[in-house]
C-alpha positions as CSV (number, residue, x, y, z in Angstrom):
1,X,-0.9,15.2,23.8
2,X,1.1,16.1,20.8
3,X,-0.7,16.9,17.5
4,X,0.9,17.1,14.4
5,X,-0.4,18.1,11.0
6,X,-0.4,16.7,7.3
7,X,2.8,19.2,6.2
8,X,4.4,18.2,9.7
9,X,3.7,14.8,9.4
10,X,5.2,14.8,5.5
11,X,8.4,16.4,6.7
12,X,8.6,13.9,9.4
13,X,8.2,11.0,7.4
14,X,11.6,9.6,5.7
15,X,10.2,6.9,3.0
16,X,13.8,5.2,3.5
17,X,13.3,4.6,7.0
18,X,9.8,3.7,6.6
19,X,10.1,0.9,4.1
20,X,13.2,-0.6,6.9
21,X,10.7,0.1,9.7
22,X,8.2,-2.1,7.8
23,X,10.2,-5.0,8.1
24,X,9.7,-5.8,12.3
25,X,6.1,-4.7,12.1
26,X,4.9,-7.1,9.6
27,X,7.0,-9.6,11.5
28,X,5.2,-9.0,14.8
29,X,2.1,-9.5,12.8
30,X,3.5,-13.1,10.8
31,X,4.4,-14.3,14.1
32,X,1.4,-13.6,16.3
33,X,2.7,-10.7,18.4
34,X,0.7,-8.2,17.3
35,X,-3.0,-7.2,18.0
36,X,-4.9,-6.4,14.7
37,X,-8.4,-7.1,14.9
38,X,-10.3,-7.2,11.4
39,X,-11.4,-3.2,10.7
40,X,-14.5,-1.8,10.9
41,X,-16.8,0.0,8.5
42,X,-19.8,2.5,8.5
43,X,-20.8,3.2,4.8
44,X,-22.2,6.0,3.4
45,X,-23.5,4.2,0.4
46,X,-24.9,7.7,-1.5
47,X,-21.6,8.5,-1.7
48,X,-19.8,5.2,-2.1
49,X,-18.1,5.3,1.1
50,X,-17.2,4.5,4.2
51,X,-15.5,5.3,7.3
52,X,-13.3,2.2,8.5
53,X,-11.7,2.1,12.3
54,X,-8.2,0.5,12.1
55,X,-6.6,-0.9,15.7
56,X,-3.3,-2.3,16.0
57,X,-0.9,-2.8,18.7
58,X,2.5,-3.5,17.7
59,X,5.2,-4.5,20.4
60,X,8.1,-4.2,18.4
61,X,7.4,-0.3,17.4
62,X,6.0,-0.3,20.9
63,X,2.8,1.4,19.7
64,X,-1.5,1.5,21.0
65,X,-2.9,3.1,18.1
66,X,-5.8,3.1,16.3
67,X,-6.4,4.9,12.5
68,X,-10.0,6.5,11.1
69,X,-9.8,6.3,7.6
70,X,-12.6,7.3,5.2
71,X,-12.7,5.9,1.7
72,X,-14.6,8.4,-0.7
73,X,-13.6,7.5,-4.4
74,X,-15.9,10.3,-6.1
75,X,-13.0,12.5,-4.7
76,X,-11.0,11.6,-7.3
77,X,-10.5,14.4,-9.8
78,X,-11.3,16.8,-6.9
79,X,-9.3,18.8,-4.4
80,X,-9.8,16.4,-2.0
81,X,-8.4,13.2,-1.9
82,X,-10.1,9.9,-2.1
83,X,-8.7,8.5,1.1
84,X,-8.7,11.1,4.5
85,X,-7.7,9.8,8.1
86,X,-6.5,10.6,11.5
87,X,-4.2,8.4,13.8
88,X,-5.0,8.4,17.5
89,X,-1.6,6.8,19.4
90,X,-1.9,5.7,23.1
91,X,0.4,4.6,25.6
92,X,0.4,0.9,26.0
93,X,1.8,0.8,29.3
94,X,-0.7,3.1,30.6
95,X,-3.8,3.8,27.6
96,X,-3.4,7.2,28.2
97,X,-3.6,9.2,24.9
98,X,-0.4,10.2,23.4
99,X,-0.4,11.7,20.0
100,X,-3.2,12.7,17.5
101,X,-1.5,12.9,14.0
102,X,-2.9,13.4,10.1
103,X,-3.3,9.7,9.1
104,X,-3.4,10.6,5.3
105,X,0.3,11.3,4.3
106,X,0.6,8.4,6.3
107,X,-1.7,6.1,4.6
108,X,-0.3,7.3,1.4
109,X,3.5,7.0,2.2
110,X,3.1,3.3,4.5
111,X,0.8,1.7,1.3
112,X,3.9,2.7,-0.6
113,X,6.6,1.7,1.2
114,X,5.1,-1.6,1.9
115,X,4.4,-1.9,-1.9
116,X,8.3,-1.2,-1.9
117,X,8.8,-3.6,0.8
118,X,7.8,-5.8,-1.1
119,X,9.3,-5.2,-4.4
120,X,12.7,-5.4,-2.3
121,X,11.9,-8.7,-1.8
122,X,10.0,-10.2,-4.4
123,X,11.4,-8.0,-7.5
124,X,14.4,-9.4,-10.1
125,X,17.3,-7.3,-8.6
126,X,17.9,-5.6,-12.2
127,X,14.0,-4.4,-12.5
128,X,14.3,-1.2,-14.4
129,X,10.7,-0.3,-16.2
130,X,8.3,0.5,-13.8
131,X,4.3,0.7,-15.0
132,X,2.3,3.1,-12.6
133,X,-1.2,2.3,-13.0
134,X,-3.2,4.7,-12.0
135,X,-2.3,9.3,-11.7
136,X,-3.6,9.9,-8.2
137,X,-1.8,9.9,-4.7
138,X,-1.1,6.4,-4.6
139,X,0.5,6.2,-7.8
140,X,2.6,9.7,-7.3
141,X,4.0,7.9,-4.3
142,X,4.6,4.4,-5.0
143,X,6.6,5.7,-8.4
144,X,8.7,7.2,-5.7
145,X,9.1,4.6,-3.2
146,X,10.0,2.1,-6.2
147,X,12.5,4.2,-7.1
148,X,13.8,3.7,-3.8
149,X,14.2,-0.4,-4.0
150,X,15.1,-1.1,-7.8
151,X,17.1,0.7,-10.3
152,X,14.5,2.1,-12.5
153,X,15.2,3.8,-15.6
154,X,12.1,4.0,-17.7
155,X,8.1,4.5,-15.9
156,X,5.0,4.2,-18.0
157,X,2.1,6.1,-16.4
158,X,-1.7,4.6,-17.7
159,X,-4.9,5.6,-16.4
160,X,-8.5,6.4,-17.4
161,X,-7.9,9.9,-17.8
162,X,-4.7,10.3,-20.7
163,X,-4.5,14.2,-19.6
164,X,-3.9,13.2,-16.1
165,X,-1.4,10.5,-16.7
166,X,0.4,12.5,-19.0
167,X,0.5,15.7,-16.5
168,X,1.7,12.9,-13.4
169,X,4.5,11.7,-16.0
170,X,6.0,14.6,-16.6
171,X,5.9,15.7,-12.8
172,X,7.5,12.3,-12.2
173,X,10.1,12.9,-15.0
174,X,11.4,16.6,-13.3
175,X,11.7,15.0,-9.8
176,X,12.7,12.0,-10.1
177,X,15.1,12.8,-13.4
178,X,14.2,9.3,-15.0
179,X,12.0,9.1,-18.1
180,X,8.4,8.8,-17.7
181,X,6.0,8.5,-20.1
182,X,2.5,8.5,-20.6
183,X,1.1,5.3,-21.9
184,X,-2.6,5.4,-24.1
185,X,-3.1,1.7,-22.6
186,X,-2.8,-0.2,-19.5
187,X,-2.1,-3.2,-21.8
188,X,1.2,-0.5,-23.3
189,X,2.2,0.8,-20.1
190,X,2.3,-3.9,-18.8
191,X,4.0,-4.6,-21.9
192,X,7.9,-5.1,-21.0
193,X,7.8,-3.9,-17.2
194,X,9.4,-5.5,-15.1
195,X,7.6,-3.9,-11.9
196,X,3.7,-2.9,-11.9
197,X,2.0,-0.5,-9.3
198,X,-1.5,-1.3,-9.8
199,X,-3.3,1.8,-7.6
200,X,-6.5,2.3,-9.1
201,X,-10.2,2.1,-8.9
202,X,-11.3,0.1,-11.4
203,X,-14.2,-2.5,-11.4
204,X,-12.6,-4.1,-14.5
205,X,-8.9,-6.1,-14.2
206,X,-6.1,-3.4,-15.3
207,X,-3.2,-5.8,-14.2
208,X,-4.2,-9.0,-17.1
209,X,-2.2,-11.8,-17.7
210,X,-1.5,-11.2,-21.3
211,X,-0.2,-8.2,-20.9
212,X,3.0,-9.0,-18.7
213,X,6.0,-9.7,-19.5
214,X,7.9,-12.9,-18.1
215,X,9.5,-11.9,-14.6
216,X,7.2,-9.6,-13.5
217,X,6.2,-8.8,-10.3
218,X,3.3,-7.0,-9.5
219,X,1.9,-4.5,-6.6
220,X,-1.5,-4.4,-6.3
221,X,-3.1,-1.6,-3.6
222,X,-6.6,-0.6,-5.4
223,X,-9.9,-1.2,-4.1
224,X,-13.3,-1.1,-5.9
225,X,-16.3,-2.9,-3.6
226,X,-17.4,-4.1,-7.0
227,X,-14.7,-5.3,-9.1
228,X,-10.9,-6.3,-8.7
229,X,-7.7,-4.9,-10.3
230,X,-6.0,-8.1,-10.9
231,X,-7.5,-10.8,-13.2
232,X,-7.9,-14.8,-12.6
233,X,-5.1,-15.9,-14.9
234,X,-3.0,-13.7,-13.4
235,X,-3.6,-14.7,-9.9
236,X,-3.5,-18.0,-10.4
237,X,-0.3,-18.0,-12.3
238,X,1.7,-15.7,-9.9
239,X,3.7,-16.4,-6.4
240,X,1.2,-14.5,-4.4
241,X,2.2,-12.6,-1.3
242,X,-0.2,-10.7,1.7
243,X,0.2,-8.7,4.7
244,X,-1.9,-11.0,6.1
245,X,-3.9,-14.1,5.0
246,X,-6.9,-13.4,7.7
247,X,-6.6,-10.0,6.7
248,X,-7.2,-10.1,3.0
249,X,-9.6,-13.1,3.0
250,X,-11.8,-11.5,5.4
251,X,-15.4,-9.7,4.0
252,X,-15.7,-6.6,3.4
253,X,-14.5,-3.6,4.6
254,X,-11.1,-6.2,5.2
255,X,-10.7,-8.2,2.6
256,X,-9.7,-8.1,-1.1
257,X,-11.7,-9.6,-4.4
258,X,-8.6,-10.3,-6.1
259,X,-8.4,-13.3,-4.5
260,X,-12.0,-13.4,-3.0
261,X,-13.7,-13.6,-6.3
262,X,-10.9,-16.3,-7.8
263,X,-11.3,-18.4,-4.7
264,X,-15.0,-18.4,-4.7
265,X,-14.7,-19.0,-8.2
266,X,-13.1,-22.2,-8.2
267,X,-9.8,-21.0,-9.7
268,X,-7.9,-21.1,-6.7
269,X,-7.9,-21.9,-3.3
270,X,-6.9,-20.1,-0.2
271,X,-3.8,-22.3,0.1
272,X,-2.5,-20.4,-3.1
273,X,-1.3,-17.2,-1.3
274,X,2.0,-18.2,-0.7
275,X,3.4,-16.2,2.1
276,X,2.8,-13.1,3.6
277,X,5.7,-10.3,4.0
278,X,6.9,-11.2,7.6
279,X,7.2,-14.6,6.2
280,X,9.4,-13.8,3.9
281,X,11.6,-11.5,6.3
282,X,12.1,-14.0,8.9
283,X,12.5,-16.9,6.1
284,X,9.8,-19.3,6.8
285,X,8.8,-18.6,3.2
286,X,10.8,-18.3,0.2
287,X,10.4,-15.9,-2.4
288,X,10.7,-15.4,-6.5
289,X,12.3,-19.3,-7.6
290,X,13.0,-17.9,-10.9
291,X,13.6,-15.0,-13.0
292,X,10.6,-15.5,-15.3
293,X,8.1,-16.0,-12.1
294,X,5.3,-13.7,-12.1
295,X,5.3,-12.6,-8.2
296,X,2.0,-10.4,-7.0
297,X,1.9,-8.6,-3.7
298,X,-1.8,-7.7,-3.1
299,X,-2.2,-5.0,-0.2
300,X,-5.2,-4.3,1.5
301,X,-3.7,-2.2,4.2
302,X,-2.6,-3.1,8.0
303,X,-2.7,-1.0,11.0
304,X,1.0,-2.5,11.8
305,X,1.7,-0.2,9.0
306,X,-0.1,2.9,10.7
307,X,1.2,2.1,13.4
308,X,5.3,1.4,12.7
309,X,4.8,5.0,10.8
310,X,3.4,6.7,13.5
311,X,5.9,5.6,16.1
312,X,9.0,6.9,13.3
313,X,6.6,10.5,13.2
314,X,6.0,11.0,16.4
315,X,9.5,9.7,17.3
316,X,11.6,12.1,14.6
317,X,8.6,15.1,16.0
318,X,9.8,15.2,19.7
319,X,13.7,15.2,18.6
320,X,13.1,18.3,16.5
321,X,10.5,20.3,18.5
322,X,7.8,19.6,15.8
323,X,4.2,19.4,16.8
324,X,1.8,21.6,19.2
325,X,1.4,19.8,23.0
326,X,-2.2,20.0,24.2
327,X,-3.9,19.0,27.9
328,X,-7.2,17.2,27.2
329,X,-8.3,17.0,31.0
């Protein structure tokens, strides 16, 4: 069985060919090929967290997986990140265990990239502010991954700590040599973007209706039991996509109150999501109508996604020698 490490994995992992590799996986999941069963949780609720279990098959990346991720948000402003997990890969033809990889540059760099995904095809083509919402690993890495997709020339970092944002500007300034900024307000950092990357964990909306500019289209990946990142007006004015309706409709640990708590609210219904990403790849759904639509891709995370990266890992690791083999009988 091969095992690979977070700094293997991270090497191994081309965000270019991960937000192409997206594309067939959430396909296989539009069109019913996949096997993704709703995920799991057991929650540790003195520490406001939980340990989810994340199976996925996915014929198209021709991967048996399944991901253990933890969710521990009072990690934030520590060492240790907020979310940790491991990948366990298995061969389909036969079950027998494959691979056992770091699932958290994984779970980092497949949120992006589908955040990206989706900003290829939802986002005006000349989007060139980008707001990062947001200064931990999810919002280092979708800055980079939007990057990637649109040609940005200005980001506005905003988040609840103003030392932070500013310190994650100016690392995002010296690597990616485009200006960054840190805003004082989420409501400064909305105002003119043309692309928002909503990765915090607020209770309260940081992504508000009156605060966007006309055109906008929003990625949403934060997740707060308690609250949403994405308020009503917003929702219900926007072309909203998914990875998956069952998936983000579902209860908790699935599911996301962005548009749980409008729906059961009376503000919209579930018929308002209007497509899901493999939808729009295969063109059964259209996407942005015009350039002043607000568009909203709200993630809560797919094993497709752990699963398409982990094939492109573990694929690019036995080409190059990376990775330690080890005999579990």
């Amino acid at each position: 069985m091969l095992v690979l490490g977070r700094t293997q994995v991270e090497a191994l992992l081309d965000m270019d060919t991960l937000i192409d590799g997206l594309g067939p996986a959430m396909v296989d999941l539009s069109e019913g090929r996949a096997s993704v069963p709703d995920r799991v949780a057991a929650v540790v609720p003195e520490q406001d967290g939980f340990l989810a279990a994340m199976p996925g098959y996915v014929p198209s990346a021709g991967v048996l997986m399944t991901k253990l991720v933890t969710l521990f948000p009072h990690n934030a402003g520590t060492p240790l990140p907020t979310h940790q997990a491991l990948i366990a890969v298995f061969d389909p033809a036969t079950g027998t265990p494959q691979a056992l990889l770091d699932g958290t540059a994984i779970t980092a760099a497949r949120t992006a990239a589908a955040s990206a995904l989706s900003t290829r095809l939802l986002a005006r083509d000349d989007a060139a502010v980008l707001a990062v919402l947001g200064t931990g690993v999810q919002a280092r890495t979708h800055a980079h991954a939007m990057c990637r997709v649109r040609p940005v020339r200005h980001i506005r970092v905003a988040g609840r700590d103003p030392v932070r944002a500013g310190v994650l500007a100016d690392e995002l300034a010296a690597t990616l040599h485009i200006q960054a900024d840190a805003a004082p307000t989420y409501a400064e950092a909305l105002d003119g973007a043309d692309i928002v990357a909503a990765a915090t964990h607020s209770v309260d909306p940081v992504v508000r209706r009156a605060w966007l500019a006309p055109g906008a289209h929003i990625t949403s990946v934060g997740f707060n039991r308690g609250g949403r990142e994405v308020d009503d007006a917003t929702v219900a004015d926007a072309l909203v996509c998914v990875e998956s309706r069952r998936a983000v409709l579902a209860p908790f640990p699935a599911g996301s109150n962005d548009l749980l708590f409008p729906i059961r609210d009376g503000v919209i219904t579930a018929d308002h999501i209007h497509a899901e990403l493999g939808e729009l790849i295969n063109g059964s759904k259209p996407g942005r109508s015009s350039p002043d639509q607000i568009t909203l891709y709200k993630s809560v995370g797919v094993a497709v996604q752990d699963a398409a990266a982990a094939a492109l890992v573990i694929n690019a690791a036995r080409e190059r020698g990376i990775g330690d083999e080890i005999r579990l009988d």
